[in-house]
C-alpha positions as CSV (number, residue, x, y, z in Angstrom):
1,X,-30.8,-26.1,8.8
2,X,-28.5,-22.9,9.1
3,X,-29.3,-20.8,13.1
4,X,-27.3,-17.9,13.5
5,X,-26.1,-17.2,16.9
6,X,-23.3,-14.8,19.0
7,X,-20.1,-16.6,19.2
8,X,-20.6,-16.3,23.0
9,X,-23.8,-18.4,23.0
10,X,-21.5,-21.7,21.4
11,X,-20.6,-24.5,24.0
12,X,-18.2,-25.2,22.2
13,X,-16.6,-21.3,22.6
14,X,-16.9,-22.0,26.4
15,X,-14.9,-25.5,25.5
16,X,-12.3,-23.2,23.9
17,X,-11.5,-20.4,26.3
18,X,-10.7,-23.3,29.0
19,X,-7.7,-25.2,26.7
20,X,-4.4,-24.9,28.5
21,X,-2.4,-22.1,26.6
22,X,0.4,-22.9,24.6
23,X,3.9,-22.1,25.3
24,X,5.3,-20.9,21.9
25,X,8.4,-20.5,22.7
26,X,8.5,-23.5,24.1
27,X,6.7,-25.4,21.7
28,X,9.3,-23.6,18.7
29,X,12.3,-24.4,20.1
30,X,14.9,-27.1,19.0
31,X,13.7,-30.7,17.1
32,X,10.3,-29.6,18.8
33,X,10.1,-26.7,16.5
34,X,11.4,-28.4,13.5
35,X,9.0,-31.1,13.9
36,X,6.1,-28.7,14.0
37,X,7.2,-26.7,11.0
38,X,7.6,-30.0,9.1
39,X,3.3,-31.0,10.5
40,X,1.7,-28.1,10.8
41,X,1.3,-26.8,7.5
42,X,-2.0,-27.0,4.9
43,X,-1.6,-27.2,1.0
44,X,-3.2,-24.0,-0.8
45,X,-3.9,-23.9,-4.6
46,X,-1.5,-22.8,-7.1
47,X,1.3,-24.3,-5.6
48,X,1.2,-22.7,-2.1
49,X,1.6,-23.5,1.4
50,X,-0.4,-22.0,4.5
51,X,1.7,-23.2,7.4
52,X,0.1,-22.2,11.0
53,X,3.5,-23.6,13.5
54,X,4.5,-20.6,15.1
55,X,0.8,-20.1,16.1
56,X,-0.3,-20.2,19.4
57,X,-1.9,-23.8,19.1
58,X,-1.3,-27.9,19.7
59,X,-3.5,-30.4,19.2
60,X,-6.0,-29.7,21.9
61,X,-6.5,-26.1,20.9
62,X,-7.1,-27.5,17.2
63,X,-9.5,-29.9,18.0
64,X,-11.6,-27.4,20.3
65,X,-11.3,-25.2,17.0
66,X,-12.6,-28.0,14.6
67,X,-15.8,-28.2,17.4
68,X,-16.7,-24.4,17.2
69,X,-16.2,-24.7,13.4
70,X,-18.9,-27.6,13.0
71,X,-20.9,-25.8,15.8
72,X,-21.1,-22.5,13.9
73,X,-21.9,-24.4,11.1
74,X,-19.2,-23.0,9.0
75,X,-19.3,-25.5,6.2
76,X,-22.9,-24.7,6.0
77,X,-23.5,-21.3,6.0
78,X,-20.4,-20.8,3.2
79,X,-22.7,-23.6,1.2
80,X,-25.8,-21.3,1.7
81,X,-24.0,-18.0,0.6
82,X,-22.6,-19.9,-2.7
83,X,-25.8,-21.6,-3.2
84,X,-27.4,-18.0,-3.2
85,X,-29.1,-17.7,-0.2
86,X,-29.3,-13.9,1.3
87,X,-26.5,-13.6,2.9
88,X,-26.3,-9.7,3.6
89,X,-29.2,-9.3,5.7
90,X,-28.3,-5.2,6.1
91,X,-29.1,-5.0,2.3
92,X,-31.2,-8.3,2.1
93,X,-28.9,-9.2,-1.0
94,X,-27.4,-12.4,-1.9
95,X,-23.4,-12.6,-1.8
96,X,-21.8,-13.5,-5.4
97,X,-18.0,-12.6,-5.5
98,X,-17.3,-16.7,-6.2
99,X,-19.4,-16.2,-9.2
100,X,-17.5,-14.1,-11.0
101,X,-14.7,-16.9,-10.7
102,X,-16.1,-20.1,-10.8
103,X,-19.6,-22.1,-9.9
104,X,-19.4,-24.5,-6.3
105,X,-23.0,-25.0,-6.4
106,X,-26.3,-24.8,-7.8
107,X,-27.3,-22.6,-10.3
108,X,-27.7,-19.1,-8.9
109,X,-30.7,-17.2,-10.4
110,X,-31.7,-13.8,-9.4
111,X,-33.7,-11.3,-11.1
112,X,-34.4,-13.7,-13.9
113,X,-30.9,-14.0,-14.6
114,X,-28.4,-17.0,-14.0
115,X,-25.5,-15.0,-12.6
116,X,-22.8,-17.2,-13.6
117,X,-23.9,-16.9,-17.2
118,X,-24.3,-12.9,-17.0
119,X,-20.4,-12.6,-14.9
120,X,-18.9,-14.9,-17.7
121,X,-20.4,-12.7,-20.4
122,X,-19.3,-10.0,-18.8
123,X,-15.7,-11.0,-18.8
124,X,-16.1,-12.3,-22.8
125,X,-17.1,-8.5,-23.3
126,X,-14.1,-7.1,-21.5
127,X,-11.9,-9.6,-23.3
128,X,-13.3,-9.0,-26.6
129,X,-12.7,-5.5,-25.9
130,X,-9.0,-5.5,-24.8
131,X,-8.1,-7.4,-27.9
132,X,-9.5,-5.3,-29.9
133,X,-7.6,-2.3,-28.0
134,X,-4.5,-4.2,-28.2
135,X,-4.5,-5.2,-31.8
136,X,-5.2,-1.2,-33.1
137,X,-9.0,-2.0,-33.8
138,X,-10.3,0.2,-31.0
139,X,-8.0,3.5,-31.4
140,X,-8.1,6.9,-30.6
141,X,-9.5,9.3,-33.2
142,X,-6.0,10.0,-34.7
143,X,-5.9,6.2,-35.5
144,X,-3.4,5.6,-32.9
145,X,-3.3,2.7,-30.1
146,X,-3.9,3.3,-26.2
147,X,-0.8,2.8,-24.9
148,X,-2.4,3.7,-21.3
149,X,-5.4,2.6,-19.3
150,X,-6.2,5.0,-16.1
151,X,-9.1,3.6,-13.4
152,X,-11.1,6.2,-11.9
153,X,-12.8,4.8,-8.7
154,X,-12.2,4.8,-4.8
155,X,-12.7,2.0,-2.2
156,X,-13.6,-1.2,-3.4
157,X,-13.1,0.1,-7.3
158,X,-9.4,1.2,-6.5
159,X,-7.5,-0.8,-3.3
160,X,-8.2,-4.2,-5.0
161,X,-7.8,-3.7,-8.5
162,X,-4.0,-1.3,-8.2
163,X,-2.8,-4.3,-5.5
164,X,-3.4,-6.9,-8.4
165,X,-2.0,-4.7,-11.1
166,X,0.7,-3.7,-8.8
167,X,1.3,-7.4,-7.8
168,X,1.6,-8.6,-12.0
169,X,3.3,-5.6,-13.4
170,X,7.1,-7.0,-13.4
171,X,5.6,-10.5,-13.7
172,X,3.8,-9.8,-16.9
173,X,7.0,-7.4,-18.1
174,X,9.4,-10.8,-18.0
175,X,7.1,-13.2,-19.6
176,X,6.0,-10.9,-22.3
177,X,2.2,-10.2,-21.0
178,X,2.5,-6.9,-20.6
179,X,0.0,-4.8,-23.0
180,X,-0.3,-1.0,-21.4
181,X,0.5,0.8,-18.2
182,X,-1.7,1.7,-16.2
183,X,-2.5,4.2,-13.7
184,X,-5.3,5.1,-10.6
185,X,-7.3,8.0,-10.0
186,X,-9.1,7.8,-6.7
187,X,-8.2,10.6,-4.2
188,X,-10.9,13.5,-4.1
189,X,-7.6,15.3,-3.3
190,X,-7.3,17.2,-7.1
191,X,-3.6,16.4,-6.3
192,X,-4.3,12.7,-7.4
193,X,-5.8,13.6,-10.5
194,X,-3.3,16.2,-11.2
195,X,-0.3,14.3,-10.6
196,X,-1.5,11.2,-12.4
197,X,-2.6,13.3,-16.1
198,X,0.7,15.2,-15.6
199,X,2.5,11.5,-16.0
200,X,0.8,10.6,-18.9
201,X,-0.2,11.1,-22.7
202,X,-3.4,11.8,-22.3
203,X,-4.2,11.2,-26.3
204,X,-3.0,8.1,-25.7
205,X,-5.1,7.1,-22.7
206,X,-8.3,5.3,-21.9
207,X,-10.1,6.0,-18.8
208,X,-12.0,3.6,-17.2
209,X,-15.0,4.7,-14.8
210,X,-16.0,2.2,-11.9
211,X,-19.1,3.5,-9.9
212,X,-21.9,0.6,-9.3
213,X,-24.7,3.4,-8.5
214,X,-23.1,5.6,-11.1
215,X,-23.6,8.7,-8.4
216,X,-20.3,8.0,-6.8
217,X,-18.9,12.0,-5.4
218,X,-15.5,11.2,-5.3
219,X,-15.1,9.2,-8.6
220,X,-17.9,11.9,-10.6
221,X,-15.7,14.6,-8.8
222,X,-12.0,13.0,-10.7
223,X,-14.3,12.2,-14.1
224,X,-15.1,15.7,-14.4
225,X,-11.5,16.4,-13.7
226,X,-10.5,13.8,-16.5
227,X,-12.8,14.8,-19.1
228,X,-11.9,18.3,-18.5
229,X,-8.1,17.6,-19.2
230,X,-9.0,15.5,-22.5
231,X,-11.5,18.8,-23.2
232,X,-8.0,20.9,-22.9
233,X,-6.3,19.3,-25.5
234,X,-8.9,18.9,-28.0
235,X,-9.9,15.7,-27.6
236,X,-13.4,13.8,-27.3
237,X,-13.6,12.4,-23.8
238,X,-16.7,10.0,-25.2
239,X,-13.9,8.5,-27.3
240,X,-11.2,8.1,-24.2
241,X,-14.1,6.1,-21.7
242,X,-15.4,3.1,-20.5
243,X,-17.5,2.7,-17.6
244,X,-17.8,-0.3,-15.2
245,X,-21.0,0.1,-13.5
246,X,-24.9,-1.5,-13.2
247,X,-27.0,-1.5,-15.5
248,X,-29.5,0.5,-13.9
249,X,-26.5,3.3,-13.2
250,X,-27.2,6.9,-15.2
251,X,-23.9,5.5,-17.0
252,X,-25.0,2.0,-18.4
253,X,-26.6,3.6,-21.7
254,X,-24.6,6.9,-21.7
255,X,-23.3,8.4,-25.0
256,X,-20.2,9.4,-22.9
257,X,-18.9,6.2,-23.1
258,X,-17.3,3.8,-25.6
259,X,-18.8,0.7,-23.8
260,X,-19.8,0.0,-20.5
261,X,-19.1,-3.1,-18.4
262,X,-21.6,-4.5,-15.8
263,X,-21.5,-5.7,-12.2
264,X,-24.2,-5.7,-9.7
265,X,-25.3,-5.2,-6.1
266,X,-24.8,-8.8,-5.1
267,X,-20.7,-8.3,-5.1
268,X,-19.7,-5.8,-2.5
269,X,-16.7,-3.3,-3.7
270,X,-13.7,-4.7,-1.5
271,X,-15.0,-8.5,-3.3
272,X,-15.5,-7.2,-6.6
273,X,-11.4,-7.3,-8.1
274,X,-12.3,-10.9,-10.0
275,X,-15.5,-9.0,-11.1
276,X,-15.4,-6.0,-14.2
277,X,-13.9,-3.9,-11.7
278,X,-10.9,-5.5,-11.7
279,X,-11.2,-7.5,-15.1
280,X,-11.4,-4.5,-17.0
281,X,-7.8,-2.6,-15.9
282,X,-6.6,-5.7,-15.7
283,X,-7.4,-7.1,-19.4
284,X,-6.2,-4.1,-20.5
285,X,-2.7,-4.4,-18.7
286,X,-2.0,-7.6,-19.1
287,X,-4.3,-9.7,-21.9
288,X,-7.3,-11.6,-20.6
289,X,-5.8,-14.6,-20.7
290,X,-3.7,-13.3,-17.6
291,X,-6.6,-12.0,-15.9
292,X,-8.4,-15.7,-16.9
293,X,-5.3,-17.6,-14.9
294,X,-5.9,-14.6,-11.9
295,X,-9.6,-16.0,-11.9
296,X,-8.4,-19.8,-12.2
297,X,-6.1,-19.4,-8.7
298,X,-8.9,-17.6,-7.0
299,X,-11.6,-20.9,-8.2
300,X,-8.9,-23.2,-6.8
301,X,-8.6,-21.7,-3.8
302,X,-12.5,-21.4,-3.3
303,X,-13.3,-25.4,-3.7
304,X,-10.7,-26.0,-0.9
305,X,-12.9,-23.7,1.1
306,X,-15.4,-26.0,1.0
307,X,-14.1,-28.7,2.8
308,X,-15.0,-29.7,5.9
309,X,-11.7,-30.8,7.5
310,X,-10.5,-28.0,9.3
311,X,-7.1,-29.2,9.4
312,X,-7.7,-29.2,5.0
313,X,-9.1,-25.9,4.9
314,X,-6.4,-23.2,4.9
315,X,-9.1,-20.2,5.0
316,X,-11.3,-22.0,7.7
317,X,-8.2,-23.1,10.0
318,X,-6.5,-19.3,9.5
319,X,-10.0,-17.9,10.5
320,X,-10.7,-19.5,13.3
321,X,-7.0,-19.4,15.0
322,X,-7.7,-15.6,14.6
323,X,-10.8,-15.8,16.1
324,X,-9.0,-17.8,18.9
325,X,-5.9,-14.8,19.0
326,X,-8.9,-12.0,19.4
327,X,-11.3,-13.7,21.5
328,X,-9.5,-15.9,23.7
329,X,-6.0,-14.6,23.7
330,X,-7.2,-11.2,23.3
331,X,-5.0,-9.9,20.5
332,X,-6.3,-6.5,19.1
333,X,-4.5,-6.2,15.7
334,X,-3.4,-8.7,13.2
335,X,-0.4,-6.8,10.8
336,X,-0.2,-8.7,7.4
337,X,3.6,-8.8,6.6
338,X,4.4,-9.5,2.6
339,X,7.9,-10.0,1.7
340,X,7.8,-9.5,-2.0
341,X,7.8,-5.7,-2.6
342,X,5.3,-6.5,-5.7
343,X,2.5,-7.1,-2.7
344,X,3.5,-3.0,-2.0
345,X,-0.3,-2.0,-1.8
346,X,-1.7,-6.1,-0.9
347,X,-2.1,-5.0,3.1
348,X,-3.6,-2.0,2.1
349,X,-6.3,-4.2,0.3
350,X,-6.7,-6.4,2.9
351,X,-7.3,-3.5,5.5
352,X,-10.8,-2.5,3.4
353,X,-11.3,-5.8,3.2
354,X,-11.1,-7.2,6.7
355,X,-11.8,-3.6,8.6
356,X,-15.3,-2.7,6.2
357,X,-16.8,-6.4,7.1
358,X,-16.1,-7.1,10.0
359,X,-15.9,-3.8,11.8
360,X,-18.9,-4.4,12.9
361,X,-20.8,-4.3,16.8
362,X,-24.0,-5.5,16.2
363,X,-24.8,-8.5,15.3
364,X,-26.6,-9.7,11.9
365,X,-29.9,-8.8,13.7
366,X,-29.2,-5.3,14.8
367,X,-28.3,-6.7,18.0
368,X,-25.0,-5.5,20.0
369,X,-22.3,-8.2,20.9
370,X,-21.0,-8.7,23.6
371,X,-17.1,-9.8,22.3
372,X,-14.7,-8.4,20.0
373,X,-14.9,-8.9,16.2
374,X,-12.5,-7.6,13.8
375,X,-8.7,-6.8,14.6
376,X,-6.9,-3.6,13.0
377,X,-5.2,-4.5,10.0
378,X,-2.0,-2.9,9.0
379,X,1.5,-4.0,7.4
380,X,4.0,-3.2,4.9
381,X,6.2,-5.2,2.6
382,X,9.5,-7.1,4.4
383,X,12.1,-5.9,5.0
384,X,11.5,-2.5,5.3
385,X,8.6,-3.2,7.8
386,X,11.6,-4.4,10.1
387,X,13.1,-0.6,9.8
388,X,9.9,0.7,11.3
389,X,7.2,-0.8,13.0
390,X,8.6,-4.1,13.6
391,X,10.2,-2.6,17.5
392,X,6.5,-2.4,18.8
393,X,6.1,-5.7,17.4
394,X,9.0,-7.5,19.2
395,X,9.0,-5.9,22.6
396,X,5.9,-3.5,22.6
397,X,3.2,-4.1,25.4
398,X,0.8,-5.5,22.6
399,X,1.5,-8.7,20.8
400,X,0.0,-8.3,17.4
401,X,-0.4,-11.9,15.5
402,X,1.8,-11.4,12.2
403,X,0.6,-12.9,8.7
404,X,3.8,-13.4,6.5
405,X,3.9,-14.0,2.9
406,X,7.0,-15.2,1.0
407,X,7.8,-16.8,-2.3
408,X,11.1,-19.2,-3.0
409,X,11.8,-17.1,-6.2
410,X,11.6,-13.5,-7.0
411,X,9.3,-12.3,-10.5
412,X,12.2,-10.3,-12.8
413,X,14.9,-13.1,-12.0
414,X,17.5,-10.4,-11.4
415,X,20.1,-10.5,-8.4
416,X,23.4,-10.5,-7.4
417,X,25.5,-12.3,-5.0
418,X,26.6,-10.3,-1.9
419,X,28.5,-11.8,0.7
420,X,27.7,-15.3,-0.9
421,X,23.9,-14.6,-1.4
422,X,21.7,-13.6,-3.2
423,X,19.0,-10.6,-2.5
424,X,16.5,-13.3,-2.7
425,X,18.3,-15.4,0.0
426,X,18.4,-12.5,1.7
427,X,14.8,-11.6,1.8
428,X,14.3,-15.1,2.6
429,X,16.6,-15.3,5.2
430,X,15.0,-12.1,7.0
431,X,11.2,-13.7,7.3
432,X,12.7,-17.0,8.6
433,X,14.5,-15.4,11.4
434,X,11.9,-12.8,12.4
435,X,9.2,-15.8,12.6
436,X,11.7,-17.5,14.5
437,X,12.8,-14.1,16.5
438,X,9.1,-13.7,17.3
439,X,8.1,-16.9,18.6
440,X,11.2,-18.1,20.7
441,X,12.7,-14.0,21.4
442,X,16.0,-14.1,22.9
443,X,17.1,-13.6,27.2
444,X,19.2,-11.3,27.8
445,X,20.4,-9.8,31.2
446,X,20.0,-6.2,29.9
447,X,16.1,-5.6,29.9
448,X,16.6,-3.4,26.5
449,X,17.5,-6.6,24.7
450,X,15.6,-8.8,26.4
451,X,12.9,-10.5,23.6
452,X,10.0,-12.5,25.2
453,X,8.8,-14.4,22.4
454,X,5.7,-15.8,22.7
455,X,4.3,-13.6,19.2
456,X,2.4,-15.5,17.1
457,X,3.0,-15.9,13.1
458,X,1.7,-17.7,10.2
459,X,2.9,-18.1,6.6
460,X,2.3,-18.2,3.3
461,X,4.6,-19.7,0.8
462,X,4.9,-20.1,-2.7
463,X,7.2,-20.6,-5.6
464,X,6.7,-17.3,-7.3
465,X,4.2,-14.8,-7.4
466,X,1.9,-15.2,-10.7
467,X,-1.4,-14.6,-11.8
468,X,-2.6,-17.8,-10.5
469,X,-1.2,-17.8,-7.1
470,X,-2.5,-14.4,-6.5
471,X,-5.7,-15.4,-7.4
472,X,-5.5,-18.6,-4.6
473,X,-3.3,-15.4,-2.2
474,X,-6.3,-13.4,-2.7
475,X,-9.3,-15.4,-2.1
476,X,-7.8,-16.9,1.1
477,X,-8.1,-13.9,2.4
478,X,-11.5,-13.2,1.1
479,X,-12.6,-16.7,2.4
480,X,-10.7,-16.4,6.1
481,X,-12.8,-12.9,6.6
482,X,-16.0,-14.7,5.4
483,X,-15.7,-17.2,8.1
484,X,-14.8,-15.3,11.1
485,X,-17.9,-12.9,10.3
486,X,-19.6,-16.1,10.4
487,X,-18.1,-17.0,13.4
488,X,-18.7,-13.6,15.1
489,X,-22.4,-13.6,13.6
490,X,-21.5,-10.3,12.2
491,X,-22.9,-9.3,8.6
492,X,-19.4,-9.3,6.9
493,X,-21.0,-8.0,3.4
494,X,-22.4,-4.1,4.5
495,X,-20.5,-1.2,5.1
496,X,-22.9,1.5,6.9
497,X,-19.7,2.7,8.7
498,X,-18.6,5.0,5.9
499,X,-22.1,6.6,5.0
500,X,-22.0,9.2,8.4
501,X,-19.1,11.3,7.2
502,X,-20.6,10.8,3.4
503,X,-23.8,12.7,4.2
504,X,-21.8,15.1,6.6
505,X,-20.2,16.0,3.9
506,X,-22.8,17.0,1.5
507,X,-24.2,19.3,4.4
508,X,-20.8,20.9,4.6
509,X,-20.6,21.8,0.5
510,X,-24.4,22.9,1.0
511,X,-23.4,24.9,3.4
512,X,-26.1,23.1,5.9
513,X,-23.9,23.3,9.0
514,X,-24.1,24.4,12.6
515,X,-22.2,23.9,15.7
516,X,-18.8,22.6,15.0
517,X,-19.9,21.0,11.8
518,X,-19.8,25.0,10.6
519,X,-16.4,25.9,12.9
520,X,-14.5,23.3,11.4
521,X,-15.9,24.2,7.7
522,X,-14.8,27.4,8.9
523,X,-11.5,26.6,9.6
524,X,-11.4,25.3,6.4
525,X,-12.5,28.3,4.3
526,X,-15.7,26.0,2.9
């Protein structure tokens, strides 16, 4: 039987928060180092590696780790979500995302429905759909083919779905996958509108609407903006549309539309890019065969999830040495540290994703905890991280825990040879030496370039970044946030946090204000 309790309730916590600390530069230094880079490492699917040795742990922090896993019933509780058990006890809604990919357990019924079967119909539509869009069938009125598909959503329906498209888009270019550009809309700012219908041809463009409750101000807000663009140049916007959106949304049955797409309360926006959110742009872009393999990663990566072995569970290990770096080592950030410049908008992703679940001080009860939950996630792509923030990370007064992500070979396969390497060996050659530089630093008689060492790191590694090992990339990270909201007893699946400033606003553009609700609105010239 699955109990739910604080983190700071577990024996096996207390067990934890006496281990002897490890010396990483100790530990990472010399044959000791190489030997621990050789061990401390943990096959992913698709080809990729999670390897854990310039973390703060040894054997006896791993083994108090595997005893806080098995006490907070990990294994368990990711069973009971899968298995479709309500998970999301702020909405009282069961927690599907692994659906939309793949089944792990039982049969998953809700509403009368078997939600496997209504996700993979859901994808046959949008596949059905983008072939015919590709092969001339579905055309604008002129005749002509959609050369352009532009998503109009914000949150959940924009972060996840641009990072993926942003991730395949050279990828797809040099194997021949790549069907039609596309483009996001998701800024209220009319500047993101603007800028993005001023780059295209808009009689060549389909617009794809993502808003689950259909009532979405922000997205509504850009639609309008959209439609009234296609309206300027004498085109029929109902022709130009699609919506992804519930079935009970005021969209699902609109004439406005050319078809509409379905998802459903039980995958949360920041889960939902293997759902129609992201299946639709992405069909479009690339073919659904490509978004298939995307899906195929992400299934992979969810059955090693499941495994009980710590030590053979990338997601459950990565979770819980975080867990360890917050609430034992008391770390406050985590920065997530790509060096493949396609992952551009990947850490922006991730900071919805880790930040909107586990932001969270009360516990899955209402109740307030007592501990920290979830770090501050930031990053850029290497190496032009290392040209800005990276000086805090080396000798600030902080140590923030770094997640790097590399792959042997680049996606468009052209480079030169500098200096006798290549730009990939150089890229390459940067994240080795900054893990390195981080966890052993560097003495030095002059206190300005002195380097302590001592920072943490992790890595993922793969051959090349493809559909599939995006997929495996992504639900890691989906998988590792699951657990340590687990861990932290923390509903990871609700997101009241961002409804305050939602409802302050519609005072402000009723003009409802008082106090300095109306001074700043003011200001403003509301």
């Amino acid at each position: 039987m699955v109990t739910w309790k604080n983190l700071d309730t577990l024996a096996s916590y207390q067990e934890l928060e006496n281990v002897d600390r490890v010396n990483l530069a100790e530990v990472m230094s010399g044959e000791n180092g190489a030997e621990r880079v050789r061990n401390y490492s943990v096959p992913m699917a698709a080809g990729l590696t999670y390897n854990y040795a310039a973390k703060q742990v040894d054997d006896d922090v791993l083994n108090a780790l595997a005893k806080l896993a098995k006490e907070a019933q990990l294994t368990e509780k990711f069973k009971a979500l899968y298995n479709g058990e309500v998970i999301n006890t702020g909405e009282k809604r069961l927690v599907l995302h692994q659906l939309t990919r793949g089944q792990l357990g039982d049969p998953v019924v809700a509403d009368g429905v078997d939600k496997r079967a209504f996700y993979v119909e859901q994808q046959d539509k949008i596949a059905d759909f983008a072939n015919k869009v590709h092969a001339g069938e579905i055309t604008n009125a002129a005749g002509e083919k959609f050369t352009t598909v532009v998503q109009i959503g914000i949150g959940g329906s924009d972060l996840g779905p641009r990072a993926m498209y942003l991730a395949l888009e050279n990828w797809a270019k040099k194997n021949g996958k790549f069907k039609m550009e596309a483009k996001f809309i998701s800024n209220v700012d009319p500047d993101d509108a603007a800028a993005v219908l001023n780059s295209i041809d808009v009689a060549h463009s389909i617009f794809v609407l993502v808003s689950k409750s259909g009532t979405t101000l922000e997205t509504l807000t850009n639609e309008s903006f959209v439609k009234d663009a296609l309206k300027n140049a004498g085109l029929d916007a109902s022709k130009h549309m699609i919506a992804v959106t519930s079935e009970t949304s005021p969209l699902a049955k609109s004439d406005d539309y050319l078809a509409a797409f379905f998802m459903d309360d039980y995958i949360g926006g920041r889960f939902s890019s293997t759902s129609a959110v992201g299946g639709a742009v992405l069909s479009l872009a690339f073919g659904p065969e490509v978004f298939a393999e995307f899906l195929e990663g992400a299934a992979e990566e969810d059955k090693l999830s499941m495994n009980e072995d710590v030590l053979k569970n990338p997601e459950m290990l990565d979770a819980l040495i975080g867990v360890y770096e917050r609430n034992v080592l008391g770390y406050p950030a985590t920065t997530v540290l790509p060096y493949s410049q396609a992952l551009s908008r990947f850490p922006a992703h991730l900071q919805q994703l880790d930040m909107e679940s586990n932001g969270k001080s009360v516990n899955r009860f209402g109740e307030p905890v007592n501990y920290p939950t979830g770090p501050v996630i930031f990053g850029e792509p290497g190496t032009n991280g290392q040209h800005s923030f990276y000086q805090l990370l080396h000798q600030g007064t902080d140590i923030v825990p770094l997640q790097f992500v590399g792959f042997k070979n680049s996606q468009i396969g052209t480079d030169v040879v500098i200096q006798d390497s290549t730009s990939q060996q150089k890229l390459c050659a940067n994240v080795v030496a900054q893990i390195v530089a981080f966890a052993c630093g560097k003495a030095d008689e002059n206190r300005n370039k002195n380097f302590e060492g001592g920072r943490p790191s992790s890595i993922i590694i793969g051959d090349q970044l493809d559909p599939k090992a995006l997929g495996a990339l992504l639900a890691h990270f989906e998988n590792k946030i699951m657990f340590q909201g687990f861990v932290w007893n923390v509903n990871s699946f609700d997101q009241e946090g961002v409804q305050l400033g939602k409802v302050l606003a519609k005072r402000v553009l009723a003009h409802d204000t008082d106090g300095a609700l109306k001074e700043y609105s003011d200001l403003l010239n509301i």
